[in-house]
N, C-alpha and C positions, 0 to 999 in steps of 0.2 A: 582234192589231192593233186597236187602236179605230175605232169610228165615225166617218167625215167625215160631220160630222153640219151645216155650211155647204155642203155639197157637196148631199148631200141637201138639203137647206131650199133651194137653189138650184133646181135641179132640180123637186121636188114645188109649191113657191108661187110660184115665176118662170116656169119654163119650160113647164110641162105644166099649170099652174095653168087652164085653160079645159079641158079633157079632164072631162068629166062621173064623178062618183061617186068620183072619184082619192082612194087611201089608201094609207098604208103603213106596215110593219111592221118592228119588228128583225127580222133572220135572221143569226146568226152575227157575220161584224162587217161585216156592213150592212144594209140596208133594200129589203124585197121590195116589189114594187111590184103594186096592183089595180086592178083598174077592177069594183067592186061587190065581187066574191068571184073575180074571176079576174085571176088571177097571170099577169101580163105581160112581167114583166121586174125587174131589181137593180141596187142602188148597192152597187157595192164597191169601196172605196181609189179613193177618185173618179172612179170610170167608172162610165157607165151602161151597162148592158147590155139588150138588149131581145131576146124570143122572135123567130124567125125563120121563118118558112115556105121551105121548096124553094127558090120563086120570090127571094125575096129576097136569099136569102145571096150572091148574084152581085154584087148590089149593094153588100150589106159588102164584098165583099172589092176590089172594085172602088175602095176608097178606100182600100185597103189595112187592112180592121178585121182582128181575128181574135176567135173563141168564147173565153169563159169555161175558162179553166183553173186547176185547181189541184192542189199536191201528196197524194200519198193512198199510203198505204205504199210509200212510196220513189220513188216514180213519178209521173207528172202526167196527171193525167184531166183531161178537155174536155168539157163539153158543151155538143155540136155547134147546140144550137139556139138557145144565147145570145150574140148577139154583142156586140161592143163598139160603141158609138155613135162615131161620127168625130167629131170637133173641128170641120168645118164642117158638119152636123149642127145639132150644140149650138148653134153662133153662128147656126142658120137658124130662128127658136121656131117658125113656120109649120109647115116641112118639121119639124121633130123633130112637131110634134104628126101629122105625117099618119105618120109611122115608129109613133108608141107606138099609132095607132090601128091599123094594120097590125099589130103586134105583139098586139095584144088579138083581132082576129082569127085571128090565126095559132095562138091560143089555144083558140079557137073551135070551130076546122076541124079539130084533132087528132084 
């Protein structure tokens, strides 16, 4: 599947665009997301996903998000520490910037 590559562009110059040092990179068919050298979070088939600590995932799930899955010999693997960003999230650029800064810590503290 290809790149949503306005999805991104949305997202990296719009949304997150005041977050210090922000870059990103192809990975597979999306765009890994940094802050300096540390990998925070992905744009895949238009979602954002962002790293999660313990504490937080109460709060995805709490809007109903779920982790990062996908299929992998036959089967579908998740991981547990990337969640999905919510749609009121995204519509919040304040709150989305205190999630990805959250997320770069929880990068952190690994």
């Amino acid at each position: 599947m290809a790149r949503d590559q306005g999805f991104h562009d949305y997202i990296v110059y719009d949304l997150l665009s005041e977050l210090p040092d922000l870059r990103s990179r192809g990975m597979f068919d999306g765009h890994g997301l940094y802050q300096k050298d540390t990998f925070f979070g992905f744009v895949n088939e238009g979602v954002l996903y962002l790293k999660t600590g313990e504490a937080d995932r109460s709060e995805y799930k709490e809007y109903g998000s779920a982790p990062f899955s996908y299929p992998r010999a036959g089967k579908t693997a998740t991981l547990h520490t990337y969640w999905a960003v919510p749609g009121e999230i995204l519509d919040d650029p304040p709150r989305l910037l205190e999630w990805a800064e959250r997320a770069i810590q929880a990068t952190l503290d690994k």
